[in-house]
C-alpha positions in Angstrom: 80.1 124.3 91.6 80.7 122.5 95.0 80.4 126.3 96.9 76.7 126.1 96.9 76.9 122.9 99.2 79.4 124.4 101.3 78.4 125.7 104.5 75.0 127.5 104.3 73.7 127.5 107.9 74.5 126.7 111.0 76.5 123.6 111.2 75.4 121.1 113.4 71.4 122.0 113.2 71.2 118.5 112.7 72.3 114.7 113.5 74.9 114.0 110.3 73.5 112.0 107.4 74.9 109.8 105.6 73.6 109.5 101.9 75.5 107.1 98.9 75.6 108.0 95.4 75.1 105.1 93.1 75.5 104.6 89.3 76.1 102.8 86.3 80.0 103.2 85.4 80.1 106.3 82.8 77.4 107.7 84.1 78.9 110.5 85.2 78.9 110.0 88.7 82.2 111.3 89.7 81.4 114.4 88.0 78.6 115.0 90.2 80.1 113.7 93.1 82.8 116.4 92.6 80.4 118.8 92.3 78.7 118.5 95.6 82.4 117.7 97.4 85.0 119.5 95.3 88.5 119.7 97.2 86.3 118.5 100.4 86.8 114.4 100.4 88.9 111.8 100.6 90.0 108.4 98.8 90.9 105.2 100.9 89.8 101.6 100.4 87.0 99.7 101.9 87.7 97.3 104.8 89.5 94.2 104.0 88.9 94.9 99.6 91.2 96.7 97.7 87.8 98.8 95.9 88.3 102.8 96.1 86.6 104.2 99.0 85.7 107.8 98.4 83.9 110.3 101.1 83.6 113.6 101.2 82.0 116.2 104.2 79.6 119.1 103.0 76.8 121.2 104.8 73.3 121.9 103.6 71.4 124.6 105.5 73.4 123.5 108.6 72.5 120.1 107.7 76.1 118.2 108.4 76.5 115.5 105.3 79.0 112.5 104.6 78.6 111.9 100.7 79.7 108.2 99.9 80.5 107.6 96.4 79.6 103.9 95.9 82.0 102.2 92.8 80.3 102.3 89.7 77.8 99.3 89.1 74.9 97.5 86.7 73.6 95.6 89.7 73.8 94.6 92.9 74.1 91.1 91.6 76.9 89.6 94.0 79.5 88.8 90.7 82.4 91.4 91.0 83.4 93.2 93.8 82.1 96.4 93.0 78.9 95.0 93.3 79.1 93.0 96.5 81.0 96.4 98.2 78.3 98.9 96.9 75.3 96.3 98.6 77.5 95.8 101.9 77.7 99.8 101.7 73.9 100.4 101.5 72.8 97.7 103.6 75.3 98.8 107.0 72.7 100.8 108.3 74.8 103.6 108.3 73.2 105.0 104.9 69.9 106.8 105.2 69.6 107.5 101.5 70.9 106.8 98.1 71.0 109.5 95.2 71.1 107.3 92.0 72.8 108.9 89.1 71.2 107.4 85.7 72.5 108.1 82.4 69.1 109.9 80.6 70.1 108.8 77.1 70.2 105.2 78.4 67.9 105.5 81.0 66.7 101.5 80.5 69.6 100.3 81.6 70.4 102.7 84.2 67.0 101.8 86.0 68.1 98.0 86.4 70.1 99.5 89.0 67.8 101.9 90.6 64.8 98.6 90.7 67.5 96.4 92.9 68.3 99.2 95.0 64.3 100.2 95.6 64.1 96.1 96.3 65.9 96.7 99.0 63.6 99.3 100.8 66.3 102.2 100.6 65.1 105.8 99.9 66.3 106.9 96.6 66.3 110.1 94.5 67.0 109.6 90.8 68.9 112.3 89.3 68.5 111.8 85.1 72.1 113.4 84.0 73.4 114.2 80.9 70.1 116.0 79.9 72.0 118.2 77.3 72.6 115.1 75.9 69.5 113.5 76.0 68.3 116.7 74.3 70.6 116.7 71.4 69.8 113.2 70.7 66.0 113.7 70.5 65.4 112.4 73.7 62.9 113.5 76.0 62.4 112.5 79.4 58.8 112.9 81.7 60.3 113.3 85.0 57.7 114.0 86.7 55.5 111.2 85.9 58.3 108.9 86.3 58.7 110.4 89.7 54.9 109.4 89.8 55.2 105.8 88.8 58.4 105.3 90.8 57.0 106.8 94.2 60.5 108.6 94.4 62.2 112.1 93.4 63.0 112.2 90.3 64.9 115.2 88.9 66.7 116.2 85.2 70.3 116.8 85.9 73.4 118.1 83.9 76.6 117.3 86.0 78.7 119.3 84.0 77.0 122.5 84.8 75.5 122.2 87.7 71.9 122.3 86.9 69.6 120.2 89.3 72.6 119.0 91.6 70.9 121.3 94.4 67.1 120.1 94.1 68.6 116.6 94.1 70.3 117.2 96.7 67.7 118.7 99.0 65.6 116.2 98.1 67.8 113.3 99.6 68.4 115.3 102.6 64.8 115.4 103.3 63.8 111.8 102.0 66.8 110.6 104.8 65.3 111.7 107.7 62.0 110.0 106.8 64.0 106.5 107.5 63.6 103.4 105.2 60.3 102.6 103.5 58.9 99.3 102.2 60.7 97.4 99.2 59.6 97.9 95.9 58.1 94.4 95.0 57.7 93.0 91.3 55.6 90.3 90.3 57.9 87.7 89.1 54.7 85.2 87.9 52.7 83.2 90.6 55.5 80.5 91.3 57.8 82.7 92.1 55.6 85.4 93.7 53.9 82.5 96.0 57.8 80.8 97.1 59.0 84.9 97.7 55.8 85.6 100.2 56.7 82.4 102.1 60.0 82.4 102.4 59.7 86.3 103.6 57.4 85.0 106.1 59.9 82.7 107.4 62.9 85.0 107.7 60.6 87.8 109.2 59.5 84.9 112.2 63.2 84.1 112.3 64.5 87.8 112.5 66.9 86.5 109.5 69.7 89.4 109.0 66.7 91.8 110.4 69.6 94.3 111.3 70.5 94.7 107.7 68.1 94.0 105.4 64.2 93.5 105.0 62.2 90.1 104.8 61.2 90.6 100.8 65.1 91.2 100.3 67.0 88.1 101.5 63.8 86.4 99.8 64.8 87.6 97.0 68.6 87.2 96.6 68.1 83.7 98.3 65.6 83.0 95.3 68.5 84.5 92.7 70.5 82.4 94.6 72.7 84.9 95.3 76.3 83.5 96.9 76.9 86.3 99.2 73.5 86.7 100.4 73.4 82.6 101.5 76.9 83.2 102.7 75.7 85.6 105.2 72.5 83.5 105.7 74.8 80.5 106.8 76.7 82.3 109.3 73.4 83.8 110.8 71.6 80.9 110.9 73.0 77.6 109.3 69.5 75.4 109.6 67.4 78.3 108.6 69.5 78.9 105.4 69.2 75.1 104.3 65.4 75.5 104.5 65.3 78.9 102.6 67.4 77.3 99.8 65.2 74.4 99.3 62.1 76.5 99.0 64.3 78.0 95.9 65.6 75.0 95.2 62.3 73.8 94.2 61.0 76.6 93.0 63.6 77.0 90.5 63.1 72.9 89.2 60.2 73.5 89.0 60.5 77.0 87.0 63.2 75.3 84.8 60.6 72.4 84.0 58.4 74.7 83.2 59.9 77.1 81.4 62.7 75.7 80.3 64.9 78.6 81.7 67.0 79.8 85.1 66.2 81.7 87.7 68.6 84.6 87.3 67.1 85.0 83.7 63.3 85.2 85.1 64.2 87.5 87.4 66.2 89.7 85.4 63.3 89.8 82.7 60.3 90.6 84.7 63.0 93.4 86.2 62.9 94.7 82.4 59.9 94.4 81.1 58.9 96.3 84.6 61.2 99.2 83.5 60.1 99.6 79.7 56.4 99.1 80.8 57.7 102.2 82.6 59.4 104.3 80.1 56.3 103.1 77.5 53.6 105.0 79.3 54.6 107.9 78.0 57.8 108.7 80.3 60.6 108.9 77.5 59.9 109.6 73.7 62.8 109.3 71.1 62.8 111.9 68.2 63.3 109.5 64.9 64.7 111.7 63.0 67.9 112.2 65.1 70.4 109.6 66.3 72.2 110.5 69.6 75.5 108.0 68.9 75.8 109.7 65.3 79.0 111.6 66.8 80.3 108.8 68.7 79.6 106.1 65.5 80.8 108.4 63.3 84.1 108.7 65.3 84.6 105.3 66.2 84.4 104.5 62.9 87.6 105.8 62.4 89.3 105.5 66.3 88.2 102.0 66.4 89.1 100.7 63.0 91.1 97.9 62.2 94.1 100.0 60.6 93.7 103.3 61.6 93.2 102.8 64.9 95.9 101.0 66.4 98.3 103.8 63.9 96.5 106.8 66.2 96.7 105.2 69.3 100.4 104.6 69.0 100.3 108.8 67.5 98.5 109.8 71.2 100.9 107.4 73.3 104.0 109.7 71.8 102.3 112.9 71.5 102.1 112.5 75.3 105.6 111.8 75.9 106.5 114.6 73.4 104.3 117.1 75.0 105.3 116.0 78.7 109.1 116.4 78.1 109.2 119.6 75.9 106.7 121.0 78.0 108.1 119.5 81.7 111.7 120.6 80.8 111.2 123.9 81.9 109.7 123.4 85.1 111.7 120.6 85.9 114.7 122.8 85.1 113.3 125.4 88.0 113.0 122.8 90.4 116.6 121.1 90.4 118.1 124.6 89.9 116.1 125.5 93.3 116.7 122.2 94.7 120.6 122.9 94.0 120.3 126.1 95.4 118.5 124.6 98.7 121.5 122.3 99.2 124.5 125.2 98.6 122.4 127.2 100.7 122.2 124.3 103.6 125.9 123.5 103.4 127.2 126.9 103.6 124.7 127.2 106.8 125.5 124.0 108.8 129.0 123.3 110.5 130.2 120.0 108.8 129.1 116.8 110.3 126.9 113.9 109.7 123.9 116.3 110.8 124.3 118.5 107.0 125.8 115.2 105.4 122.2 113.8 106.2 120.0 116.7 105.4 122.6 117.5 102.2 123.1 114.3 100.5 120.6 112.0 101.9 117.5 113.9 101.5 118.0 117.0 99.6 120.1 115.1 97.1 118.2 112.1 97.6 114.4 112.9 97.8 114.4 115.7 96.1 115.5 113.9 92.7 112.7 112.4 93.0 110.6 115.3 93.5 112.3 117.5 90.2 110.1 115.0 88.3 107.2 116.4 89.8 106.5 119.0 87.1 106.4 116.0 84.5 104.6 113.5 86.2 101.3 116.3 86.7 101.8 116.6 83.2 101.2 113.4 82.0 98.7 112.8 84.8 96.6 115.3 83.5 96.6 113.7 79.5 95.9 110.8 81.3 92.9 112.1 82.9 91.5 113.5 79.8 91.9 110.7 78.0 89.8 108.5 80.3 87.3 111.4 80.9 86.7 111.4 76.9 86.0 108.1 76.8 88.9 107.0 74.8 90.5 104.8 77.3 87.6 102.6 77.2 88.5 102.2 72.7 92.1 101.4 73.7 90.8 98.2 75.9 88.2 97.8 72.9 91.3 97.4 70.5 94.0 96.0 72.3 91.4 92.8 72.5 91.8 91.1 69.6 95.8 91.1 70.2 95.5 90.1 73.6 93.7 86.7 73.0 96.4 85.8 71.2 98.6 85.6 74.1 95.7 83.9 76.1 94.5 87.2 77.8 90.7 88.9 77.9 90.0 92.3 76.8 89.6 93.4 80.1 93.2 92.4 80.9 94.1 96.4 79.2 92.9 98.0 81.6 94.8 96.6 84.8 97.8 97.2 82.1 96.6 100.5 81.4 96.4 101.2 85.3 99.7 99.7 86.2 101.6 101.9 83.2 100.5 100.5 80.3 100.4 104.4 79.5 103.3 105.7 81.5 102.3 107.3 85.1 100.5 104.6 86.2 101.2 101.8 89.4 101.7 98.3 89.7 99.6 98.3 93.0 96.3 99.5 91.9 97.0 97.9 88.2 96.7 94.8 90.5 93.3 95.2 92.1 91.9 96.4 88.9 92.6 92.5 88.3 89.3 91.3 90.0 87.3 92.5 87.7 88.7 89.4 85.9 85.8 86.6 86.5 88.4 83.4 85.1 91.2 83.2 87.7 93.6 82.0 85.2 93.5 85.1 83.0 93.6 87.2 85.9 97.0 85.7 87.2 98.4 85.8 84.2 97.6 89.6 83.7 98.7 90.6 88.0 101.9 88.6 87.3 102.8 90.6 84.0 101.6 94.2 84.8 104.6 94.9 86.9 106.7 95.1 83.3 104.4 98.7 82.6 106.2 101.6 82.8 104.7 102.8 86.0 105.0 106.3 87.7 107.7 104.8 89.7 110.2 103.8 86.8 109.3 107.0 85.1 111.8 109.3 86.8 114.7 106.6 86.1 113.7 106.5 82.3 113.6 110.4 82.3 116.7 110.6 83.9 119.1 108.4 81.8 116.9 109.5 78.8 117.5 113.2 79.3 120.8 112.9 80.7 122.8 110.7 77.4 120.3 111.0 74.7 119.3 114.7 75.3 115.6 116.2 75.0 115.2 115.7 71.8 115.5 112.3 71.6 114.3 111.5 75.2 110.6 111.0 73.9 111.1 108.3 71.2 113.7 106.2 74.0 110.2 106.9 76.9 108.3 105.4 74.2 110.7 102.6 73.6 110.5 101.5 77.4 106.8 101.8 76.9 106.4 99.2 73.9 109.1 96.7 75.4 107.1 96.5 78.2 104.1 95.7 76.7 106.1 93.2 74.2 107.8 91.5 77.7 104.0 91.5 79.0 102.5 89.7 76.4 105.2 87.4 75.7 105.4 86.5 79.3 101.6 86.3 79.5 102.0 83.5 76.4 104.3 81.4 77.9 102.4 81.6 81.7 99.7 80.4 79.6 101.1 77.9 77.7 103.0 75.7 80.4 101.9 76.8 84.6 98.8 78.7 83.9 96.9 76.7 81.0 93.5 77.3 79.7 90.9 79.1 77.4 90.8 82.5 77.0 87.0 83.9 77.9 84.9 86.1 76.0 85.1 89.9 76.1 82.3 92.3 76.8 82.5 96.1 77.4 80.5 99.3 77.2 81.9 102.0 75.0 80.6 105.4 76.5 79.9 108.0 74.5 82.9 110.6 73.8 82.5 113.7 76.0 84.7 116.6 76.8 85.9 116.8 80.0 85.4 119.4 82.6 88.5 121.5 84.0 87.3 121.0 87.0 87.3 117.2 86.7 90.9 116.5 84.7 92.4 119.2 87.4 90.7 117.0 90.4 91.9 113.6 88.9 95.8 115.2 88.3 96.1 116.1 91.7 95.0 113.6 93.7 97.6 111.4 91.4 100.5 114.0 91.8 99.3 114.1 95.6 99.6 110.1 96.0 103.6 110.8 94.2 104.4 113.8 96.8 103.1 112.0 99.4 104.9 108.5 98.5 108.4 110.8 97.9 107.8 112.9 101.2 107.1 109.7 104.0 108.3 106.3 102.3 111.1 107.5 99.8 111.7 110.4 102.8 112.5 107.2 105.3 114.4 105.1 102.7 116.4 107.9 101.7 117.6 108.3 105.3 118.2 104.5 106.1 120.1 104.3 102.9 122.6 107.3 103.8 123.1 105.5 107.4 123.9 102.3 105.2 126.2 104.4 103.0 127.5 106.3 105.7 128.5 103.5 108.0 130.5 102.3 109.6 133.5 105.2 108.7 136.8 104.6 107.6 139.0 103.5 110.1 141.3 106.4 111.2 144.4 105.1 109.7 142.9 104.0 106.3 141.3 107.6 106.2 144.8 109.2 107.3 146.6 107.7 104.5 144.2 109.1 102.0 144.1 112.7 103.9 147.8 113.1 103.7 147.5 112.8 100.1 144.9 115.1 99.9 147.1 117.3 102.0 150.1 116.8 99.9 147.8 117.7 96.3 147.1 121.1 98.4 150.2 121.8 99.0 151.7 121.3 95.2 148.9 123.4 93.8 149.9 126.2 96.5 153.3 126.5 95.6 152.9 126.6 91.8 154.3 130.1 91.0 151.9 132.5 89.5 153.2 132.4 86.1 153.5 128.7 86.3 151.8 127.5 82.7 148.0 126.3 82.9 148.6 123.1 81.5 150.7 122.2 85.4 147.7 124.3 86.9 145.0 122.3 85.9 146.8 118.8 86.5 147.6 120.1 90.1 143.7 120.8 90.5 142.9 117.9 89.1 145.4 116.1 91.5 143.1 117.5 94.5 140.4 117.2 92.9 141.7 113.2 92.4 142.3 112.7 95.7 139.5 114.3 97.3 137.3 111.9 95.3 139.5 108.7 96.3 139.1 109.9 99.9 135.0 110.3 99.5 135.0 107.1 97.3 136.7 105.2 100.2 134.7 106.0 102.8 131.5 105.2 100.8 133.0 101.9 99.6 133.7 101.0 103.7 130.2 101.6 104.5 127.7 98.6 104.8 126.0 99.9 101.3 129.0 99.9 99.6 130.2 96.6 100.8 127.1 95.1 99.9 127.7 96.7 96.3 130.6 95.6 96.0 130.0 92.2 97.1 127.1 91.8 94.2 129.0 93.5 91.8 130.7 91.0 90.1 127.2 89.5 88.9 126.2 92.9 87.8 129.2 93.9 86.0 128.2 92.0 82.7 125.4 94.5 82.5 127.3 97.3 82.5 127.2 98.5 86.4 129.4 99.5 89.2 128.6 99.3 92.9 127.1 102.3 93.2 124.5 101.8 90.6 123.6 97.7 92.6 122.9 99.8 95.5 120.2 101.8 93.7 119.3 99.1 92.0 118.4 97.2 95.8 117.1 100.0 97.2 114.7 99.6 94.1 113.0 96.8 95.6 111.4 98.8 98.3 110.1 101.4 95.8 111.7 102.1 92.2 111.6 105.5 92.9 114.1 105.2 95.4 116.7 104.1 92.4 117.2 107.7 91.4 117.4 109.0 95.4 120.2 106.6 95.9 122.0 107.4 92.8 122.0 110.9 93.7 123.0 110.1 97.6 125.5 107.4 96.0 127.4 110.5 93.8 127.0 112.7 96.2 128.6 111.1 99.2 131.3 109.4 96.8 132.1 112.2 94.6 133.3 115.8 95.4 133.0 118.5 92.7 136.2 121.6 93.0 134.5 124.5 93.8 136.1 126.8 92.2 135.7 124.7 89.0 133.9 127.0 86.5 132.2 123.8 85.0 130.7 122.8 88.5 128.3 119.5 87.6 125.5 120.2 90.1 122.6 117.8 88.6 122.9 113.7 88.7 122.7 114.2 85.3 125.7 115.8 84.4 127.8 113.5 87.3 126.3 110.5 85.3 127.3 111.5 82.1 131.0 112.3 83.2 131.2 109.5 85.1 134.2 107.1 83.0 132.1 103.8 83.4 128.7 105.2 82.0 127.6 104.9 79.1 124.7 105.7 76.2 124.7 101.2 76.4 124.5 101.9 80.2 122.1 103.7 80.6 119.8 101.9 78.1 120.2 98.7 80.5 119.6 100.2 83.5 116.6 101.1 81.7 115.7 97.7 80.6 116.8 96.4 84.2 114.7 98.8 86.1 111.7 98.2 84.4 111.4 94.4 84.0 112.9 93.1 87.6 111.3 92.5 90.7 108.1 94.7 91.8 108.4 96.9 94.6 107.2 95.5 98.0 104.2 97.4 98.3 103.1 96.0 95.1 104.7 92.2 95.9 102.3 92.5 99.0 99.3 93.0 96.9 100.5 90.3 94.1 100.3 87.7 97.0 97.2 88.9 98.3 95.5 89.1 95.1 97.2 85.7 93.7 96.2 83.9 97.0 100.1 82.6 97.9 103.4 83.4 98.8 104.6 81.5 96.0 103.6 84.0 93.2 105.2 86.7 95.2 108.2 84.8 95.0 108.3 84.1 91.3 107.1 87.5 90.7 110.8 88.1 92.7 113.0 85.4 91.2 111.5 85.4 87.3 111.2 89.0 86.9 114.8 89.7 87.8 116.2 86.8 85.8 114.2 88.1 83.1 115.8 91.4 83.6 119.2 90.0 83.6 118.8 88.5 80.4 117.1 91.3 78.2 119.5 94.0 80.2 122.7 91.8 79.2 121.8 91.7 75.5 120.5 95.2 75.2 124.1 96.2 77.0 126.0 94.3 74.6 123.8 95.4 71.4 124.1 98.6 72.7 128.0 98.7 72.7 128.5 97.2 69.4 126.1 100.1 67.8 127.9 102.8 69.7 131.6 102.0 69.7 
């Protein structure tokens, strides 16, 4: 779809435009934003907000375009952060039109958005999507008197397949380089209309924010009494500001005496009735006889319901796990079998020396167990993506609300979860800026300083690991989903007690839209799956890349003193020399104890030197504390090197194994995979391995996400408890599950 906005003339025929696309959330806006961009754009954050910044480049008959996808918004009401980003977006000056995406079977709503943004004197094209829709559900929609009414392009648009993306499109191209035109202005009654035309003569003889927005504008969001609007106000002109808002001041007394009503709610009603006065003249006509939420309602009634649904959701959540293992196995099979080839390959080609020990066991051994989940993680990625393109995502948050205000949370709280790993593949650090869309700050720290239990993308290759490796393929879906539900169980609980002792006070009410159910594109689920799987490649290849190489210098220095080392050599030496002299017809039995003799003191040599090495000494020293849980020193140092990102748990185990365990090579039962060295390692265990599990995915958050828990929280104290609780937490659950474990399995 995104070819036919590709290059078509000669690039550069023009100065570069800049155009926005704005919409209501579920509006379909990212579909047609992929449409015009496709594999052409990029995803950041804006300046100073942790909001999703996405751009993409195309070219339209030479015409060179940046395409700004503005996060999805009702208003441009300055309450979340959406909101206040997509206004600072459109009012930089760097924006010379908008192309508003509105739903057409909800167009009413949808134009709330597009009035605020013609307020503001930008030049818009409307594109009505989802026209098959509108169609099926007896709706029909006059675009071209609309267009008439508006004064602006209006065009029908179906997304999915393309049709009217281009004539949109053109349109904004051509509307851009007209420049910005005069602000649509309501009548808001004669009060209010007289106290808007003086105070937008005031700030016009002023030159009040002149650079960013017109007169009528600021008027208007002083009059709504818009925070972020004054905010900017004071800083331009402290004086002027005070006088603006006492104009509104006493225009809104006076309104209230009046009418016995705020401001906001005038505003927001003449803004309305302006619209449906629209869509009543004959713009959109509605077909009685046919209901366009009949397949939606008639689902939902059975999604949504009290008993059944919470029974399907917990189906999907292990159909997914099912479906990601049985299908991942295979793939993830080819990739450690090439990965093992890769290092055999290496270390036959390198003379020995810490140069192949490095590019061996540090990061063949150590990044690229990380990247043998790879095949898994895309899996689940893409269910993930098809689930929140089909609108069921939203019924999850719709469900999990009434048992979240019984541990003092909001509705909305499900979907940070939900983010972070509340369905497994997610991350702790966007999981915590999805918090802000959290208007009570006490339910908002309370959900960023329990998301970190999810079972993020991160823990996800430790889980599979240990799950695969002592409880086998079969069974490694029902312990994934085991991790899964403790961690929501630990979340809640947690959440109860923050609420009921530091973080007190009542839960708020919950709102949310349920979009219709639609089926994906391809296109769209394929899009969304890579750019997560690129975020995990890119994570393994740069920051688990570095920490795998500063954690095989810890575990590789300093070396073993020579003496020390000599001791262990001679023995080595001495093992050699028994096997060689074994006669040939010597029984097997003496055979294979002299090989395992070599084999004995090969590993004692190995296990030395890594034991000498700042890492080990470092494991050693904390393993005492550990020990209760079931670990040895090797497994602490993962367990540290966890901190800086949990992937980097299974890199270090399979450095740690590597470096301090060598396999006989002419050993027909080679172990090659971490796997099989964990499983015939002496001190693991099926109770091991379930509370390293436990461990890994209730203590402390990585740094990254630490960072944004302070940010977000507003202290360096909540990063701190985030550190301290979390890992006693840890302790304790991993300590009992250890112990539970053992007695069930003796």
């Amino acid at each position: 779809m995104s070819d036919a906005f590709a290059n078509t003339g000669n690039e550069g025929a023009g100065k570069a435009l800049r155009i926005a696309l704005a919409g209501n959330p579920n509006c379909g806006k990212t579909t047609v934003f992929n449409g015009y961009t496709g594999a052409r754009q990029h995803v950041g954050n804006y300046p100073g907000v942790t909001v999703d910044r996405k751009e993409g480049e195309i070219t339209v008959d030479g015409q060179q375009i940046t395409l700004v996808d503005l996060p999805g918004t009702y208003s441009l009401t300055a309450y979340s952060m959406e909101e206040i980003v997509a206004r600072r977006e459109l009012s930089s000056n760097n924006v010379q039109a908008v192309i508003d995406v509105a739903e057409a079977s909800a167009l009413e709503r949808n134009l709330l958005l597009t009035v605020q943004i013609l307020e503001m004197g930008m030049p818009v094209v409307l594109g009505c999507n989802m026209m098959d829709e509108a169609a099926k559900g007896g709706i029909t929609i006059d675009t071209a008197k609309l267009s008439s009414l508006l004064g602006i392009p209006v065009f029908p648009m179906t997304a999915r397949s393309g049709e009217g993306l281009k004539e949109v499109l053109d349109a904004a191209v051509s509307i851009a380089k007209s420049g910005k035109k005069e602000p649509l202005r309501l009548s808001y009654g004669s009060d209010i209309d007289q106290a808007l035309q003086q105070m937008e003569t005031f700030i016009a003889n002023e030159q009040l924010l002149s650079e960013k927005y017109h007169p009528y504008y600021v008027a208007l969001k002083t009059m709504e009494r818009d925070t972020d609007m004054i905010e900017e106000l004071k800083s331009a002109n402290s004086a002027a500001a005070t006088s603006l808002q006492k104009i509104a001041n006493d225009t809104m007394e006076h309104v209230k005496g009046t009418m016995g009503t705020n401001m906001e709610s005038i505003i927001t009603d003449h803004r309305y009735g302006f619209i449906r006065s629209l869509l009543g003249n004959g713009v959109l006509t509605q077909d009685p006889t046919k209901d366009r939420l009949a397949f939606t309602d008639s689902l939902d009634r059975i999604l949504t319901n009290s008993f059944l649904g919470p029974v399907i959701m917990l189906a999907v959540l292990y159909f997914m796990y099912q479906l990601t293992i049985e299908i991942g196995a295979y793939p993830q099979g080819w990739v450690e079998d090439g990965l093992a080839w890769l290092g055999e390959w290496v270390g036959e080609s390198m003379q020995e020396g810490h140069l192949k020990s490095l590019i061996v066991d540090g990061i063949i051994n150590g990044v690229g167990g990380v990247l043998s989940f790879v095949p898994l993680i895309v899996i689940m990625f893409t269910l993930l993506s098809f689930l929140e393109d089909c609108g069921y995502m939203a019924r999850m948050a719709y469900m999990m609300d009434r048992v979240f205000r019984v541990f003092g949370l909001h509705g909305a709280s499900v979907m940070p979860y939900c983010v972070a790993g509340g369905i497994a593949g997610g991350c702790a650090i966007p999981g915590a800026m999805a918090t802000r869309t959290l208007r009570s700050p006490k339910e908002k720290l309370a959900t960023l300083l329990t998301l970190p239990f999810m079972t993020c993308g991160a823990k996800w290759p430790v889980f599979l690991l240990l799950a695969t490796a002592f409880f086998g393929n079969e069974n490694a879906p029902k312990i994934m989903f085991t991790m899964t539900a403790i961690g929501w169980i630990m979340a809640l609980l947690v959440a109860k007690f923050l609420r009921s002792t530091v973080i007190k006070g009542e839960p708020t009410p919950f709102v949310m839209e349920l979009p219709p159910y639609r089926f994906p594109t391809l296109f769209s689920v394929l899009l969304h799956c890579w750019e997560r799987a690129w975020m995990y490649i890119k994570k393994a290849g740069t920051v688990l890349l570095a920490i795998s190489v500063v954690l095989w210098a810890m575990m590789k220095f300093p070396e073993l003193p020579a003496d020390m080392s000599a001791q262990l050599e001679q023995k080595i030496e001495a093992a050699e020399e028994a096997l060689k002299v074994l006669p040939e017809n010597a029984p097997q039995e003496r055979r294979d104890e002299a090989e395992e003799a070599v084999s004995d003191a090969q590993n004692a040599l190995s296990e030395a030197e890594l034991a000498y090495s700042f890492a080990g000494r470092l494991g050693k020293g904390i393993e005492p504390l550990l020990a209760p849980l079931g670990y040895d020193w090797r497994t602490d140092i993962a367990l540290i090197a966890g901190v800086a990102a949990k992937e980097a748990v299974v890199g270090t185990l399979g450095t740690a194994w590597s470096l301090g365990e060598i396999e006989d090579a002419e050993d027909e039962e080679e172990t090659k995979t971490l796997s099989d060295r964990l499983k015939s390692a002496p001190n693991w265990s099926k109770a091991t391995a379930i509370s390293l599990m436990l461990f890994v995915l209730l203590y402390s958050p990585c740094f990254v996400a630490l960072i944004v828990i302070k940010q977000e929280a507003g202290g360096w104290k909540w990063l701190f408890f985030s550190i301290v609780f979390n890992t006693a937490l840890a302790y304790i659950v991993a300590f009992a599950g250890y112990n539970i474990c053992k007695m069930l399995w003796l």
